[in-house]
VOPAFI-528112 format. One record per atom (N, C-alpha, C): residue in three letters; atom name; x, y, z; residue number from 0. Coordinates in nm, 2 decimals, padded with zeros to 4 digits. Each point is the difference from the previous one (the first is absolute). Layout:
// VOPAFI-528112
<residu ALA&atome CA&X X&Y Y&Z Z&num NUM>;
...
***
This chain:
// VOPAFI-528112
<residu UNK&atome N&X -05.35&Y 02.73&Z 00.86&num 0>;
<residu UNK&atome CA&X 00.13&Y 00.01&Z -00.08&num 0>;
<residu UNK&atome C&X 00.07&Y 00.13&Z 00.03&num 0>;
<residu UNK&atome N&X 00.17&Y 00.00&Z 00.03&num 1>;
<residu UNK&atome CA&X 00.02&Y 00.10&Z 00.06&num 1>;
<residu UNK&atome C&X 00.13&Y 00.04&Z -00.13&num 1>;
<residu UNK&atome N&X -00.01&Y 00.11&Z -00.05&num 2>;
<residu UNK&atome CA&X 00.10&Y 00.04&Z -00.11&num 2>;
<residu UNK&atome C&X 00.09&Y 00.10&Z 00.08&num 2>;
<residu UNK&atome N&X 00.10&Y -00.01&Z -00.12&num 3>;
<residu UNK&atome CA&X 00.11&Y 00.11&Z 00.11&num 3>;
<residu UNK&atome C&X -00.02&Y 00.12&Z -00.03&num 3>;
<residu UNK&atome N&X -00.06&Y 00.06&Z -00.11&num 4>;
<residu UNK&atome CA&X -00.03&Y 00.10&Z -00.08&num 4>;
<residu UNK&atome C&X 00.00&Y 00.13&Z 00.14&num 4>;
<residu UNK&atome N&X -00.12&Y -00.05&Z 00.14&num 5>;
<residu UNK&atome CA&X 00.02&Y 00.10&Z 00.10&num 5>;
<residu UNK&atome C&X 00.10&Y 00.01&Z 00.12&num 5>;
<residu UNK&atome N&X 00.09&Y -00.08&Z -00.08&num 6>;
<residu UNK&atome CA&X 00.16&Y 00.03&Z 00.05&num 6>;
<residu UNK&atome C&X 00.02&Y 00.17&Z -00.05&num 6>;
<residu UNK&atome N&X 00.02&Y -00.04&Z -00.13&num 7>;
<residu UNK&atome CA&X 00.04&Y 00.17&Z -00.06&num 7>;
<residu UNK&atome C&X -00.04&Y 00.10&Z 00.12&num 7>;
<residu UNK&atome N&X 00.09&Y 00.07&Z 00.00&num 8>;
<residu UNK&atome CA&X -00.05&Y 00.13&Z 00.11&num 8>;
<residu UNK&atome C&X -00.07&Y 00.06&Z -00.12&num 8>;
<residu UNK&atome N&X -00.04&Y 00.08&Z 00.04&num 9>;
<residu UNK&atome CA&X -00.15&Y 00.11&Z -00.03&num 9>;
<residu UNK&atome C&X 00.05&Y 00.11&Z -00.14&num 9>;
<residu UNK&atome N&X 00.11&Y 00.04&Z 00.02&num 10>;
<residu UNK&atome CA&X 00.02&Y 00.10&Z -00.05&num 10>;
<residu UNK&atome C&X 00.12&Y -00.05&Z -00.10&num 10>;
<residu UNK&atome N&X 00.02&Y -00.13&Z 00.06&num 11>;
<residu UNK&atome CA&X 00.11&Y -00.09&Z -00.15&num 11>;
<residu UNK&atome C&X -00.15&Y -00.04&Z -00.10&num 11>;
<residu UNK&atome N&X -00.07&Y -00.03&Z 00.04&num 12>;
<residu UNK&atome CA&X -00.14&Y -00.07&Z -00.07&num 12>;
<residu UNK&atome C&X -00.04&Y 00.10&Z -00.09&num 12>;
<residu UNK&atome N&X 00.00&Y 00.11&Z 00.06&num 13>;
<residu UNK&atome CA&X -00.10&Y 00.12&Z -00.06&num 13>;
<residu UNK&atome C&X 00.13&Y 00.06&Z -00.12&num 13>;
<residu UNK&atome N&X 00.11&Y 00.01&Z 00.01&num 14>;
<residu UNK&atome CA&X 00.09&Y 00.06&Z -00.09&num 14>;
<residu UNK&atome C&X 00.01&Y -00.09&Z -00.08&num 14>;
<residu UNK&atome N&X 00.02&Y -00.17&Z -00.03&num 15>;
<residu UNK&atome CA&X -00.01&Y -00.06&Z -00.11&num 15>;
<residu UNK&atome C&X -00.15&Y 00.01&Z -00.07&num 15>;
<residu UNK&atome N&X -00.07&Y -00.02&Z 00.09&num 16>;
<residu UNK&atome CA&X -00.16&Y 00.02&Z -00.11&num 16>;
<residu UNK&atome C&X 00.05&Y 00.11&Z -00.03&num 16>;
<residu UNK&atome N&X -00.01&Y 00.11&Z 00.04&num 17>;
<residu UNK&atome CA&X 00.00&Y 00.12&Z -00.08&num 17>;
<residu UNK&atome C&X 00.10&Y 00.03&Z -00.11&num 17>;
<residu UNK&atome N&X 00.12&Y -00.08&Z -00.02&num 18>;
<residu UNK&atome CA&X 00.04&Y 00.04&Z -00.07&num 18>;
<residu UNK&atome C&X 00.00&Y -00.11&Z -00.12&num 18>;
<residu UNK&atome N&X -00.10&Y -00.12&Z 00.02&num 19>;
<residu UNK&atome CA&X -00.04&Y -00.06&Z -00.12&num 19>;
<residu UNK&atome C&X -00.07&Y 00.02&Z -00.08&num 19>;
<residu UNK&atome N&X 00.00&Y -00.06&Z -00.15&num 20>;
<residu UNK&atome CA&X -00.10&Y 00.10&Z -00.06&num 20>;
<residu UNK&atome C&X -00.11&Y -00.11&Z -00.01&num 20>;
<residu UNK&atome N&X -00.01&Y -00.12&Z 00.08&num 21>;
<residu UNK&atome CA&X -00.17&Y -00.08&Z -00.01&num 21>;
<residu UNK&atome C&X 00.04&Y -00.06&Z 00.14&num 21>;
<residu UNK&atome N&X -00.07&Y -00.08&Z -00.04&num 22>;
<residu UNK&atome CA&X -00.02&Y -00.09&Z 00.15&num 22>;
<residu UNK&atome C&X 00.04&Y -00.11&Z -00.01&num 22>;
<residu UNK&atome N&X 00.00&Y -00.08&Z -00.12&num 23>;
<residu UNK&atome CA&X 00.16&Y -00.09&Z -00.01&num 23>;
<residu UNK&atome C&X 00.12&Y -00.01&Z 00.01&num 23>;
<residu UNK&atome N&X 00.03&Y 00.14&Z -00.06&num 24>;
<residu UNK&atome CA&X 00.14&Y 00.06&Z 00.10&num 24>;
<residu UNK&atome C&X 00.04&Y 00.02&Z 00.09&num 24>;
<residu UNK&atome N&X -00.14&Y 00.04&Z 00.09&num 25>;
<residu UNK&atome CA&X 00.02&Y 00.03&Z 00.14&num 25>;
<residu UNK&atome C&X 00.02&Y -00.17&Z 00.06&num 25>;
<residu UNK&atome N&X -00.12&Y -00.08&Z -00.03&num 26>;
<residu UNK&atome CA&X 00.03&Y -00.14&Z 00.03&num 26>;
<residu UNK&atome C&X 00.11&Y -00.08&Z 00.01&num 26>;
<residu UNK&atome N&X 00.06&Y 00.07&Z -00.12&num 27>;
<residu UNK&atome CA&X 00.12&Y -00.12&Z -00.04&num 27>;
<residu UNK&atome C&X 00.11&Y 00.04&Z 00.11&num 27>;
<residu UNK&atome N&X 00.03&Y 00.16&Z -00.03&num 28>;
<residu UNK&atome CA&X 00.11&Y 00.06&Z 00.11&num 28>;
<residu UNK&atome C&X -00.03&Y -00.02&Z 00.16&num 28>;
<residu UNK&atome N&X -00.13&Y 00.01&Z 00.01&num 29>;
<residu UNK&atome CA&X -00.04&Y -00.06&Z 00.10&num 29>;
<residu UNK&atome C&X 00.04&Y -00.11&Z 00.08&num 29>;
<residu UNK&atome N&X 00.02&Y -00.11&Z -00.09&num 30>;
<residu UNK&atome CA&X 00.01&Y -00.12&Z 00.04&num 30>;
<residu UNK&atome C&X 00.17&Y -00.02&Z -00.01&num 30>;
<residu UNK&atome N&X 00.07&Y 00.09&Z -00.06&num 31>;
<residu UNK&atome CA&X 00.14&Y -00.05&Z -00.03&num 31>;
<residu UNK&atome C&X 00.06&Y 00.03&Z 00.16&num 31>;
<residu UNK&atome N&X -00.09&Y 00.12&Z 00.05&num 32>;
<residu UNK&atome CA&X 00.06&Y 00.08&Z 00.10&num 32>;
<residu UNK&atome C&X 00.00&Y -00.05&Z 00.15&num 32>;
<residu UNK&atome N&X -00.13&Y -00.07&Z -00.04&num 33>;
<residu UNK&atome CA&X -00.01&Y -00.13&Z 00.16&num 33>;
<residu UNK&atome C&X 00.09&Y -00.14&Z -00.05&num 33>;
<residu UNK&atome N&X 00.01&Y 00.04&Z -00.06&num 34>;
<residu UNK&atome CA&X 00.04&Y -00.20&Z -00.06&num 34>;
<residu UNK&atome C&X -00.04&Y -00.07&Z 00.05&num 34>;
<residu UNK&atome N&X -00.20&Y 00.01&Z 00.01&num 35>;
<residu UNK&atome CA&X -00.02&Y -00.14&Z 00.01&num 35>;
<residu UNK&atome C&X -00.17&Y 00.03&Z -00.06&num 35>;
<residu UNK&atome N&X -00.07&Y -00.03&Z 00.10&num 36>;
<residu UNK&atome CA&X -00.15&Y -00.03&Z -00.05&num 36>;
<residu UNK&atome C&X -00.05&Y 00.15&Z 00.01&num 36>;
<residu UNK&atome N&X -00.11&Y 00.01&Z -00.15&num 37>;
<residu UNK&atome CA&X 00.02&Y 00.15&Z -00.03&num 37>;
<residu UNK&atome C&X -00.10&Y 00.01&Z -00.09&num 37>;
<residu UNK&atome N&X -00.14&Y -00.08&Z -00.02&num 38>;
<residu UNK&atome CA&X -00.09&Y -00.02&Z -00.08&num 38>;
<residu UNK&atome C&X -00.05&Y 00.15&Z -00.06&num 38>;
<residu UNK&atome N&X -00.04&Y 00.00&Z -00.12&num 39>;
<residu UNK&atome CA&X -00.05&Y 00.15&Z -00.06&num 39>;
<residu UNK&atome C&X -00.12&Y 00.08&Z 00.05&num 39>;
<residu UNK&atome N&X -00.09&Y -00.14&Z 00.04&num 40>;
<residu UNK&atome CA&X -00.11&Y 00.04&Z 00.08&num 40>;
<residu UNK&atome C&X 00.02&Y 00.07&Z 00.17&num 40>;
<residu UNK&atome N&X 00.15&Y -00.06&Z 00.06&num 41>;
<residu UNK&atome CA&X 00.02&Y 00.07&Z 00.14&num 41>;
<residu UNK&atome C&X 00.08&Y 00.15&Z -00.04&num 41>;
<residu UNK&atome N&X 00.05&Y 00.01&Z -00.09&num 42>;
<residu UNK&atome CA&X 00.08&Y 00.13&Z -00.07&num 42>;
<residu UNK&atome C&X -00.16&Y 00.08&Z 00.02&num 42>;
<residu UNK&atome N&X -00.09&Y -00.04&Z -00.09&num 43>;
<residu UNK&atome CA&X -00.10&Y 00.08&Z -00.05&num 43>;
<residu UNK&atome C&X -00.06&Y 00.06&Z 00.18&num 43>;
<residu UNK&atome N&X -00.01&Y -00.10&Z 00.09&num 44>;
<residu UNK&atome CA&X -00.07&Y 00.02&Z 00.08&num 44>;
<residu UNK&atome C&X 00.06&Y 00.06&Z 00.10&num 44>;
<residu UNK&atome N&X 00.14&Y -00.02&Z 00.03&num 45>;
<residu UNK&atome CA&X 00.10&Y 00.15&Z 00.09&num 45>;
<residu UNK&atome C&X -00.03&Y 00.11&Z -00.10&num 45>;
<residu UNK&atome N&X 00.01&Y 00.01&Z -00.05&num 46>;
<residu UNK&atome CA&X -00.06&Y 00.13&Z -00.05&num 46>;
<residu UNK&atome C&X -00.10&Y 00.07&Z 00.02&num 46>;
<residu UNK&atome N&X -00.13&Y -00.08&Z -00.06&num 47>;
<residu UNK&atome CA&X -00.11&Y 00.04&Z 00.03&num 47>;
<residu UNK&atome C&X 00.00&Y 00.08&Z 00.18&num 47>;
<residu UNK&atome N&X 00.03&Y -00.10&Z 00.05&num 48>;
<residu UNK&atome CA&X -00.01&Y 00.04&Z 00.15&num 48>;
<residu UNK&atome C&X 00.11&Y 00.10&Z 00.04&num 48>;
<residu UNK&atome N&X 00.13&Y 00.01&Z -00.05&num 49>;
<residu UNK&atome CA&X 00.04&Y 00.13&Z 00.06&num 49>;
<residu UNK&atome C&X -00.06&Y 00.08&Z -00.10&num 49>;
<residu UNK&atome N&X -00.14&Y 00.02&Z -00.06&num 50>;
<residu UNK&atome CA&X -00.03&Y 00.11&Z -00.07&num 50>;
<residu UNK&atome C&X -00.08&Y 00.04&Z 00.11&num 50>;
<residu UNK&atome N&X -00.07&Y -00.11&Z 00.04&num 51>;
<residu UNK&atome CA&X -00.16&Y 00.06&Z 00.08&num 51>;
<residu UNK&atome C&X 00.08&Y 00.03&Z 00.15&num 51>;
<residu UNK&atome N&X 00.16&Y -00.03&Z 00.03&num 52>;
<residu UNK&atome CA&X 00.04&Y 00.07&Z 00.10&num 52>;
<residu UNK&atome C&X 00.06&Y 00.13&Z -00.02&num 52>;
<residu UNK&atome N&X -00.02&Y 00.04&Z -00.14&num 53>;
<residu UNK&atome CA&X 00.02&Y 00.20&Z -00.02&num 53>;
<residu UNK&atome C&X 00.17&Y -00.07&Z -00.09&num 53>;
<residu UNK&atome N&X 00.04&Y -00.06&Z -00.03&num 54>;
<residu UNK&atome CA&X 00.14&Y 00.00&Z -00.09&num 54>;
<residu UNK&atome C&X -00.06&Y 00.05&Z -00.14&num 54>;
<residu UNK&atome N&X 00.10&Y 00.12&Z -00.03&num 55>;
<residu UNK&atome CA&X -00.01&Y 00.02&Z -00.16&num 55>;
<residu UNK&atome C&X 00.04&Y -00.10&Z -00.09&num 55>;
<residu UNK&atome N&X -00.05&Y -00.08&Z -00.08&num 56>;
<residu UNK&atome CA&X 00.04&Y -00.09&Z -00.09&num 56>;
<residu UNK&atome C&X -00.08&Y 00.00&Z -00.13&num 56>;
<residu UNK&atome N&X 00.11&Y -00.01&Z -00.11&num 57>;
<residu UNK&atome CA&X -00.11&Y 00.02&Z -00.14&num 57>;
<residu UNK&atome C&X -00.06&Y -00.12&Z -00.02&num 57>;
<residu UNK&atome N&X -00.11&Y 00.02&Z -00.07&num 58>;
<residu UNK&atome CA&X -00.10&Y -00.12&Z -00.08&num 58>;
<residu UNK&atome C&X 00.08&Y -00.02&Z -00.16&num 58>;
<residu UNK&atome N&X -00.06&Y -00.16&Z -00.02&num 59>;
<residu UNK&atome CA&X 00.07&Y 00.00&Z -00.10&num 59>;
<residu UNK&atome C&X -00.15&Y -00.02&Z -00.08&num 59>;
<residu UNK&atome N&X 00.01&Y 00.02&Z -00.12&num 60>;
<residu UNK&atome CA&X -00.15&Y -00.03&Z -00.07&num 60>;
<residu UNK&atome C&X -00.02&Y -00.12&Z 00.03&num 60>;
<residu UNK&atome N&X -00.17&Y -00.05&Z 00.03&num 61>;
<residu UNK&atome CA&X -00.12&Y -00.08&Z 00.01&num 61>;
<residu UNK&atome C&X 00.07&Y -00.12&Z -00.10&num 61>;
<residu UNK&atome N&X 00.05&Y -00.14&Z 00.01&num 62>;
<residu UNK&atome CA&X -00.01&Y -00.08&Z -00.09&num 62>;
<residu UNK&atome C&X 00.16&Y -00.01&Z -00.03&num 62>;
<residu UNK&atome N&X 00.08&Y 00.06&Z 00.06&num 63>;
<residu UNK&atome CA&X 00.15&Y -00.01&Z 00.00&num 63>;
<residu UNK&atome C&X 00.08&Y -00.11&Z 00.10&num 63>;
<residu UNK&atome N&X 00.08&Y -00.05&Z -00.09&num 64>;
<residu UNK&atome CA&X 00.04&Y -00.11&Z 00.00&num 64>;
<residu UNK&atome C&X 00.16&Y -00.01&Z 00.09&num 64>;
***
């Protein structure tokens, strides 16, 4: 299954997380910004991975919605 989510360039991705304050927010604006397929679990998971590629990105607490 292919989401658009890694459309977003890198550094548009990393300035909306960062400037959300959970990860639903990030999700949601996330998804407004591709207009189209944008699931919370592929939000969660560009992230993760531009973490372990050295991108500064905040955590949102364990269990956030």
């Amino acid at each position: 299954m292919t989401t658009q989510v890694e459309l977003l360039p890198a550094d548009v991705f990393a300035g909306v997380w960062n400037k959300s304050g959970s990860l639903e927010e990030a999700a949601t604006k996330v998804k407004e910004m591709v207009g189209g397929r944008a699931p919370r679990w592929a939000v969660l998971a560009r992230a993760t991975a531009m973490r372990k590629a050295g991108a500064d990105l905040k955590r949102f607490p364990i269990g956030d919605k």
